[in-house]
Biotite code that builds the C-alpha atoms (Angstrom):
import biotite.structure as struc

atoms = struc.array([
    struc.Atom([8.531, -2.655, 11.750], chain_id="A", res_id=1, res_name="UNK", atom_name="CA", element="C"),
    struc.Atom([12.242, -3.315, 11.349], chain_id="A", res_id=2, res_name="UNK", atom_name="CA", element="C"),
    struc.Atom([11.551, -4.687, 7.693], chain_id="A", res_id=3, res_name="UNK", atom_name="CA", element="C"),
    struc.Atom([9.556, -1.613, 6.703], chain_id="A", res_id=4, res_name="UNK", atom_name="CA", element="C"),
    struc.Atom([11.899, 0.449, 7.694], chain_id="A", res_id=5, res_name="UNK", atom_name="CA", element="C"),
    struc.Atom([14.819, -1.304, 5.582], chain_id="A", res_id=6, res_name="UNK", atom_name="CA", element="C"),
    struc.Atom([12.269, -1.530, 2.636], chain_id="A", res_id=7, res_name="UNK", atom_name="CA", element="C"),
    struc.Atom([11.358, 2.114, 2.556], chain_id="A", res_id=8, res_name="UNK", atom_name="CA", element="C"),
    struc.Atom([15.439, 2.853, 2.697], chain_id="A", res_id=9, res_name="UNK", atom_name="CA", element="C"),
    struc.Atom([16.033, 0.652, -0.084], chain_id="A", res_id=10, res_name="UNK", atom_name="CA", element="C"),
    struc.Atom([13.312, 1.967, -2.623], chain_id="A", res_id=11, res_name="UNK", atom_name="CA", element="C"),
    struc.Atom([14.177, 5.638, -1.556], chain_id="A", res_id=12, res_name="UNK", atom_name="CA", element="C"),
    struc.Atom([18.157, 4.737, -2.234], chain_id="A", res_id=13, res_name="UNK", atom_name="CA", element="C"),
    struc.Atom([17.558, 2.477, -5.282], chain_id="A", res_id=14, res_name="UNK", atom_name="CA", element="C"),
    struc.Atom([14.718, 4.431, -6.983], chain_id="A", res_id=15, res_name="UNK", atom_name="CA", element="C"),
    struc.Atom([15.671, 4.282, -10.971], chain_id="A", res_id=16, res_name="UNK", atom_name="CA", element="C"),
    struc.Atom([12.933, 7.306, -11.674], chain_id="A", res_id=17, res_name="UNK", atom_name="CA", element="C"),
    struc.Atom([14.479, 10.527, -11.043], chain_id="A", res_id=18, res_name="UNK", atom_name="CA", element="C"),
    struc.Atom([12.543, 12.963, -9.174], chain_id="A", res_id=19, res_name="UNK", atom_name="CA", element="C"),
    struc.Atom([11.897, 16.210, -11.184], chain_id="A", res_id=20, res_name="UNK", atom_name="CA", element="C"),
    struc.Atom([9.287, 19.196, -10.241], chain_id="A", res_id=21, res_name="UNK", atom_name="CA", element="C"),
    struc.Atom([6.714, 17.827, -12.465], chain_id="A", res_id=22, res_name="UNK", atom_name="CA", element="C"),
    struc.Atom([6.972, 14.888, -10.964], chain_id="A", res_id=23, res_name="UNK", atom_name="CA", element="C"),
    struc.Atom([6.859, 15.845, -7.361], chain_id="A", res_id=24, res_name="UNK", atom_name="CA", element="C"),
    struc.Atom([3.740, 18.249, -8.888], chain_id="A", res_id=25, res_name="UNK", atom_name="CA", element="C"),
    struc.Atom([2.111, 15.094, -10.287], chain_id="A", res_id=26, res_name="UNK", atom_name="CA", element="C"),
    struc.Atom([1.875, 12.863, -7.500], chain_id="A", res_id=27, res_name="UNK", atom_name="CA", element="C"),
    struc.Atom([1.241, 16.179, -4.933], chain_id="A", res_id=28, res_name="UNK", atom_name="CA", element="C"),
    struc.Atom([-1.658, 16.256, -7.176], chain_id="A", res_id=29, res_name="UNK", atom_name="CA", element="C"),
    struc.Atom([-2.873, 13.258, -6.919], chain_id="A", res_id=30, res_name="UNK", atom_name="CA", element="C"),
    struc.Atom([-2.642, 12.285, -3.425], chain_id="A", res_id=31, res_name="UNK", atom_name="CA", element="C"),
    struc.Atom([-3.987, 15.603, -2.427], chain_id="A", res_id=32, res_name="UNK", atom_name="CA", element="C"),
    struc.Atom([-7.223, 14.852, -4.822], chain_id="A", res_id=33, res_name="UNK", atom_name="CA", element="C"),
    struc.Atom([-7.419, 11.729, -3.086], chain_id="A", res_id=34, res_name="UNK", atom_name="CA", element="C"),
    struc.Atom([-7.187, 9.772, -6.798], chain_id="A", res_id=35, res_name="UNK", atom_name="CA", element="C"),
    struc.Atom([-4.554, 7.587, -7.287], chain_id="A", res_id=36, res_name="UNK", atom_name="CA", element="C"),
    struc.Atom([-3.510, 4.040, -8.152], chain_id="A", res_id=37, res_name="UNK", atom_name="CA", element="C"),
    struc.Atom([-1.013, 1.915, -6.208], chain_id="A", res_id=38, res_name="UNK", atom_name="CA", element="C"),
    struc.Atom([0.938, -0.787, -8.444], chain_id="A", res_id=39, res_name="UNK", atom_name="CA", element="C"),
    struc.Atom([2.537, -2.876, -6.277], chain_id="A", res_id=40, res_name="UNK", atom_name="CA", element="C"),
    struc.Atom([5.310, -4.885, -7.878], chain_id="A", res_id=41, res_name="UNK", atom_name="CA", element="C"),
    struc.Atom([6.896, -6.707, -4.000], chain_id="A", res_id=42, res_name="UNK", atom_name="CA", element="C"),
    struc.Atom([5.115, -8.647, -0.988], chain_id="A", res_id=43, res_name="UNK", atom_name="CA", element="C"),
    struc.Atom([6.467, -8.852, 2.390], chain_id="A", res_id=44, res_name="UNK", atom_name="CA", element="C"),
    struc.Atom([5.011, -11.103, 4.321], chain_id="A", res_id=45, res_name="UNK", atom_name="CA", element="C"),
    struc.Atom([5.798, -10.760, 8.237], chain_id="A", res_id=46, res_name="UNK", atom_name="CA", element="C"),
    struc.Atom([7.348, -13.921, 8.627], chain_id="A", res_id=47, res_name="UNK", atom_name="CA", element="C"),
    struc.Atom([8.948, -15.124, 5.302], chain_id="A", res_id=48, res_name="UNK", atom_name="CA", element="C"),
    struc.Atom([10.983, -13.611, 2.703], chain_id="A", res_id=49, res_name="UNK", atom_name="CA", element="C"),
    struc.Atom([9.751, -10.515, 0.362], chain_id="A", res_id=50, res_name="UNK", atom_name="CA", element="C"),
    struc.Atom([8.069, -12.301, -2.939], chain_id="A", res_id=51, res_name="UNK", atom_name="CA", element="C"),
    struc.Atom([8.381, -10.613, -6.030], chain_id="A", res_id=52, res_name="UNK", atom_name="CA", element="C"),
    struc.Atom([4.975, -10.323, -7.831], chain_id="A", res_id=53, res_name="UNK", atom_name="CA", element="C"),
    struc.Atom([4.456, -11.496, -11.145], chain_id="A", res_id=54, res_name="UNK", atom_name="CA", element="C"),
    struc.Atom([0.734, -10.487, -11.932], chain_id="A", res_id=55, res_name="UNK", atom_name="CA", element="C"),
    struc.Atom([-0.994, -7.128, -11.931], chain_id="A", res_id=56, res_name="UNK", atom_name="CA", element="C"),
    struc.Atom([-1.581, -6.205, -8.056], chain_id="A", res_id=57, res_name="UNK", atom_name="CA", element="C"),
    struc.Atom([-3.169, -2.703, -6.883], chain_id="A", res_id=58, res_name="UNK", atom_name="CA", element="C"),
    struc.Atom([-4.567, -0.627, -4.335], chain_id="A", res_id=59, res_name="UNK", atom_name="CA", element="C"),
    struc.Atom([-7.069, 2.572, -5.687], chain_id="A", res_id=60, res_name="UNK", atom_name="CA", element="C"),
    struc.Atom([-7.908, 5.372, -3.757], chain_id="A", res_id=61, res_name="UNK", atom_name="CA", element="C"),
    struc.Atom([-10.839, 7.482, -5.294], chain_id="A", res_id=62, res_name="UNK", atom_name="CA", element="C"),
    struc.Atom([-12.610, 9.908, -3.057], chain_id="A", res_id=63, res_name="UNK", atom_name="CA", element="C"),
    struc.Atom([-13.396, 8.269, 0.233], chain_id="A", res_id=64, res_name="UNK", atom_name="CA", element="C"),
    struc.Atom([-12.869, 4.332, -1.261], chain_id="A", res_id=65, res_name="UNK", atom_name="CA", element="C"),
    struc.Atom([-10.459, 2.297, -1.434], chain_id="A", res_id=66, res_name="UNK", atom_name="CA", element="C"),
    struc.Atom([-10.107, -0.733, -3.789], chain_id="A", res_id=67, res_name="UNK", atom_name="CA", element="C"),
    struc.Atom([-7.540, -2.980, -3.472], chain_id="A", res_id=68, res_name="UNK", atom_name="CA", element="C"),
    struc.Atom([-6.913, -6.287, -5.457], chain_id="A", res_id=69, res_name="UNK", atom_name="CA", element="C"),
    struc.Atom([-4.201, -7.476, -3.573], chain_id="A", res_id=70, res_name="UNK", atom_name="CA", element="C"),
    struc.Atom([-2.392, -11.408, -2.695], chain_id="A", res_id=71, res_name="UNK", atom_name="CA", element="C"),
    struc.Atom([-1.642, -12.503, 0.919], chain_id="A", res_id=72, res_name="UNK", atom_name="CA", element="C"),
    struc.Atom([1.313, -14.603, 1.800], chain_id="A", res_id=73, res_name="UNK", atom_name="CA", element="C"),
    struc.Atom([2.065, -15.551, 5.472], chain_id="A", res_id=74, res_name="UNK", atom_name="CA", element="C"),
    struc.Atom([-0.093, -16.499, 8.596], chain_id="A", res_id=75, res_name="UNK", atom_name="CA", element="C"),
    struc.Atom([-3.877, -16.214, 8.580], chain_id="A", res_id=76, res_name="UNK", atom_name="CA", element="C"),
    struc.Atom([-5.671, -16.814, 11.507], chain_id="A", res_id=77, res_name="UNK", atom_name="CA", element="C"),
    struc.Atom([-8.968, -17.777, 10.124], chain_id="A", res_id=78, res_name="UNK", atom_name="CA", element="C"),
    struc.Atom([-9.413, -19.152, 6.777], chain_id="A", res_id=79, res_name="UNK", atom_name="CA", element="C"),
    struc.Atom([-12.161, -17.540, 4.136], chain_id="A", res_id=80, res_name="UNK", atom_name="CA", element="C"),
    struc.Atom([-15.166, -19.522, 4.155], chain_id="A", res_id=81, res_name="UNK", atom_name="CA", element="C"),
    struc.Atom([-14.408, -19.880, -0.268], chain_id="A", res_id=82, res_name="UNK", atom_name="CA", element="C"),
    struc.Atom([-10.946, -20.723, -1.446], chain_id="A", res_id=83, res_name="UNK", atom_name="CA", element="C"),
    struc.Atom([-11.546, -18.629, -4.719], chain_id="A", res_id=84, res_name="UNK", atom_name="CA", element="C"),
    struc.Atom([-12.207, -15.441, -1.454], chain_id="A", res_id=85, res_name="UNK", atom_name="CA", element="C"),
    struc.Atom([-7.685, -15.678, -1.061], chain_id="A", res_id=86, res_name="UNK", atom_name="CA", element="C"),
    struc.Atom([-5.770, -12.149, -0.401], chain_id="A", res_id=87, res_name="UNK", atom_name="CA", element="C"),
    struc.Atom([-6.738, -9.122, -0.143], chain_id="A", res_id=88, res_name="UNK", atom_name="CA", element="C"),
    struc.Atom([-9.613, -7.692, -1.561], chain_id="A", res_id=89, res_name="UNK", atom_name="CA", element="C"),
    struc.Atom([-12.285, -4.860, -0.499], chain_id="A", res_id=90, res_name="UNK", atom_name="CA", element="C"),
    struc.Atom([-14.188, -2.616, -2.666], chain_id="A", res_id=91, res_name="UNK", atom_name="CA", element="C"),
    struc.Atom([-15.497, 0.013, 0.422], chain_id="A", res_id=92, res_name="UNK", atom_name="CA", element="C"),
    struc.Atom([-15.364, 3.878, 2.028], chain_id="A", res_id=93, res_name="UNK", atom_name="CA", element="C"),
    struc.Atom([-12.396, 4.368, 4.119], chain_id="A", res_id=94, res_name="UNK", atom_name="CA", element="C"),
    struc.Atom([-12.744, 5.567, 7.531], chain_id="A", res_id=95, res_name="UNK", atom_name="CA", element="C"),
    struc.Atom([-10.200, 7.697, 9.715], chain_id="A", res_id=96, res_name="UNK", atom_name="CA", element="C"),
    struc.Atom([-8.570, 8.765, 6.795], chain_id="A", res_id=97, res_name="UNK", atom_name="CA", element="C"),
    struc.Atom([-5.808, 10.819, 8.002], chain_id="A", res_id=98, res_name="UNK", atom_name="CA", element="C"),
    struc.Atom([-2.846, 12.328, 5.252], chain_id="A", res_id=99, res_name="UNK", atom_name="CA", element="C"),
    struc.Atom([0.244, 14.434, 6.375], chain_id="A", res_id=100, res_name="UNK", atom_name="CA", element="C"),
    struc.Atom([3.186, 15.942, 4.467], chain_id="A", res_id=101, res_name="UNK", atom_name="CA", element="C"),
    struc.Atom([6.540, 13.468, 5.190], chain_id="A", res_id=102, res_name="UNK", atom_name="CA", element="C"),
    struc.Atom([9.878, 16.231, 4.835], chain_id="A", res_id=103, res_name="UNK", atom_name="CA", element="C"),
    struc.Atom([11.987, 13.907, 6.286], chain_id="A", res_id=104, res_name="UNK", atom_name="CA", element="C"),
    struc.Atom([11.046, 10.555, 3.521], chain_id="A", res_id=105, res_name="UNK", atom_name="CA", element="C"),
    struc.Atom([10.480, 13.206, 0.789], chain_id="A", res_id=106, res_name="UNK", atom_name="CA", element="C"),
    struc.Atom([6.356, 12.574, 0.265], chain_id="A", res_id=107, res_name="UNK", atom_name="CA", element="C"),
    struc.Atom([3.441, 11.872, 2.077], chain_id="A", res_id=108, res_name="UNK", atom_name="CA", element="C"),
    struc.Atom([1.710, 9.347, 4.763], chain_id="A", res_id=109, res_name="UNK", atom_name="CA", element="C"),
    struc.Atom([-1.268, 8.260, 4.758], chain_id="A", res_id=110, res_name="UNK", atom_name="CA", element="C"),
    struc.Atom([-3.365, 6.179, 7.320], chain_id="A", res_id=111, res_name="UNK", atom_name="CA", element="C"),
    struc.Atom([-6.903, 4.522, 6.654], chain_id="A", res_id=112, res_name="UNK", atom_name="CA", element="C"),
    struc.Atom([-8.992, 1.548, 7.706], chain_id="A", res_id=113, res_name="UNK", atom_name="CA", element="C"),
    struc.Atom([-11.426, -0.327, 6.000], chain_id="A", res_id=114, res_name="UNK", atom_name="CA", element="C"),
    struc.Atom([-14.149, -2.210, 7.197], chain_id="A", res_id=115, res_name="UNK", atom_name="CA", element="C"),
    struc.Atom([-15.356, -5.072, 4.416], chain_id="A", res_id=116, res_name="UNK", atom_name="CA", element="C"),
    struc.Atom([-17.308, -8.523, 5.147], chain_id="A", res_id=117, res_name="UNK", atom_name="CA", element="C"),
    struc.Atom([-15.031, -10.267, 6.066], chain_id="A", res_id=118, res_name="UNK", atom_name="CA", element="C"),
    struc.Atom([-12.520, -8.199, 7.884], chain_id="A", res_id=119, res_name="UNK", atom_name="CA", element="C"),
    struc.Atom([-11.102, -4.971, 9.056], chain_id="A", res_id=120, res_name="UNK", atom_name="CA", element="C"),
    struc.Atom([-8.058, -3.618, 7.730], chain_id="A", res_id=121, res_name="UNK", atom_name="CA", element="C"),
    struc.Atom([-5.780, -0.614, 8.515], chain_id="A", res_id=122, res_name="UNK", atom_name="CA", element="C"),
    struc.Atom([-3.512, 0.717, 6.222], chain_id="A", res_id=123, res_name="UNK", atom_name="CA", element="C"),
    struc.Atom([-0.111, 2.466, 6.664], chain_id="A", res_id=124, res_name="UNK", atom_name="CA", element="C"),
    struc.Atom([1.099, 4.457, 3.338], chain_id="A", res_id=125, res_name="UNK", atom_name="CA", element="C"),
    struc.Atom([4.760, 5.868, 2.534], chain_id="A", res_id=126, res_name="UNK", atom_name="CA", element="C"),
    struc.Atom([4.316, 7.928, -1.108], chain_id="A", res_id=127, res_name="UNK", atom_name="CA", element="C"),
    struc.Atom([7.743, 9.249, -2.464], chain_id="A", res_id=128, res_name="UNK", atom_name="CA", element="C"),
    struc.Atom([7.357, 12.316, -4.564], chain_id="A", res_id=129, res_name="UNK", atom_name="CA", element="C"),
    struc.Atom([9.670, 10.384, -7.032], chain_id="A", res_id=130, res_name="UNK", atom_name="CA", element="C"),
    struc.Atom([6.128, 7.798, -7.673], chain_id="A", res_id=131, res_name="UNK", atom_name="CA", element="C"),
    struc.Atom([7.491, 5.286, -5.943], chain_id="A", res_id=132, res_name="UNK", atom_name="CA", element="C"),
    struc.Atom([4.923, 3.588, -2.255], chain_id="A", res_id=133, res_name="UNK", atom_name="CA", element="C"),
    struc.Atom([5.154, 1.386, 0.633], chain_id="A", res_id=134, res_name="UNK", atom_name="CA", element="C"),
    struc.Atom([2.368, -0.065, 2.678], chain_id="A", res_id=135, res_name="UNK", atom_name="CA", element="C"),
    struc.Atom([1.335, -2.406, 4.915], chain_id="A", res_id=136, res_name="UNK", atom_name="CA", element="C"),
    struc.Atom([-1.941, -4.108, 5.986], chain_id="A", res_id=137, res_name="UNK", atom_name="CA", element="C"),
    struc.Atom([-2.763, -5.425, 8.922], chain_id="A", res_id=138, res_name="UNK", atom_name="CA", element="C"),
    struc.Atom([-5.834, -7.312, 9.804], chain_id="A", res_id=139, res_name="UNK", atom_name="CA", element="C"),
    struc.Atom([-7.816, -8.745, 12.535], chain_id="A", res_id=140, res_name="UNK", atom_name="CA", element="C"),
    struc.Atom([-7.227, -12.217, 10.870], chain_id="A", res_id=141, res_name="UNK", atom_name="CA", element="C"),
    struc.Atom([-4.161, -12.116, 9.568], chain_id="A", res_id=142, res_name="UNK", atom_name="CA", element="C"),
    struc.Atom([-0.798, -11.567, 10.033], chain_id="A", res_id=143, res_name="UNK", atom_name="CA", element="C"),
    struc.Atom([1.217, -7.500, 8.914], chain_id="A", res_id=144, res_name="UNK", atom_name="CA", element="C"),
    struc.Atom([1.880, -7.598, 5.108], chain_id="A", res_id=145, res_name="UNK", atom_name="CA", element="C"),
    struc.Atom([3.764, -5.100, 3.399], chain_id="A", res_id=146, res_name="UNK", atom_name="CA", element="C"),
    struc.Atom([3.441, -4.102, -0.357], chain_id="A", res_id=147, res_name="UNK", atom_name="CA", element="C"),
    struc.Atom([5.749, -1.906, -2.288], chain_id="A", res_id=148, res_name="UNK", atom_name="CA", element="C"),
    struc.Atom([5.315, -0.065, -6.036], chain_id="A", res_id=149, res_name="UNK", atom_name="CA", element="C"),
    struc.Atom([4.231, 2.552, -7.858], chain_id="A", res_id=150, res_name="UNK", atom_name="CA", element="C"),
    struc.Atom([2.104, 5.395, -8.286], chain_id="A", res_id=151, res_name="UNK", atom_name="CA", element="C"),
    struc.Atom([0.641, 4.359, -11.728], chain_id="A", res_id=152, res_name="UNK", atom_name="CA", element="C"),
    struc.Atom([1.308, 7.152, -14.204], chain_id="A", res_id=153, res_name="UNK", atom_name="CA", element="C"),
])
C-alpha cells in the first residue's frame, strides 16, 4: 500500500501534461462512458523495484469489459500451465464495477474484478483529470502489481 501511495504522489507532483478544462472534460468523458484505454508505461511489482516498460502495455475498458494486455513481474504462486500464457491477460465482463468522483487526488476511482480461466483479478484504479492512472492487480495466484500511465488520447 505504502508504494502506491508514494507512486500516486509522484505522478500527481511530476505530471509534465498540464491540466486544462478540456482536458479534465475529456477524460470526465471518458471514464463516465465507461470507454477508455490505459497505457501503462511503469510496473511495480510488490517485492522488487518499479521496472520501466519498454513495449506497448494496456488495460481497455469498453462497456462492461475489460481487456488488459499486461506483463507480471514478482511472485506467482502457481505457474500457467503454457509458458507463452505469462502476465496478465483477460479479455472478459467486469463484475462489481463500482466508480466514484476522487476531490481530494483530483479524478476518479474505480474498482472492478474479473473473473477469466485462469484466475480472478480485482482491480484498484486512480485516474487524474490531467490523463495520467495508477492501478494495481491483485490475484488469487499471484502476488499485488501495480501499473502506472496514461489515458491514451
Amino acid at each position: 500500500m505504502y508504494s502506491t501511495f508514494v507512486l500516486v504522489l509522484f505522478m500527481t507532483a511530476c505530471s509534465s501534461t498540464k491540466t486544462t478544462t478540456e482536458t479534465i472534460s475529456e477524460v470526465t468523458r471518458k471514464v463516465e462512458s465507461k470507454d477508455f484505454t490505459v497505457t501503462v508505461r511503469y510496473a511495480s511489482p510488490l517485492r522488487m523495484r518499479q521496472v520501466i516498460l519498454t513495449s506497448e502495455y494496456d488495460l481497455r475498458i469498453n462497456n462492461d469489459s475489460a481487456f488488459a494486455y499486461l506483463p507480471y513481474f514478482g511472485v506467482a504462486h502457481t505457474a500457467p500451465y503454457r509458458s507463452s500464457e505469462g502476465g496478465i491477460k483477460f479479455a472478459e465482463p467486469m463484475t462489481d464495477y463500482v466508480i466514484s468522483s476522487n476531490k481530494k487526488l483530483n479524478g476518479w476511482d474505480i474498482h472492478f474484478k474479473i473473473r477469466s480461466k485462469g484466475d480472478t483479478y480485482e482491480i484498484f484504479m486512480n485516474i487524474f483529470n490531467n490523463g495520467n492512472a495508477t492501478f494495481s492487480v491483485t490475484s488469487q495466484q499471484r502476488d499485488m502489481i501495480t501499473f502506472s500511465g496514461e489515458i491514451k488520447r
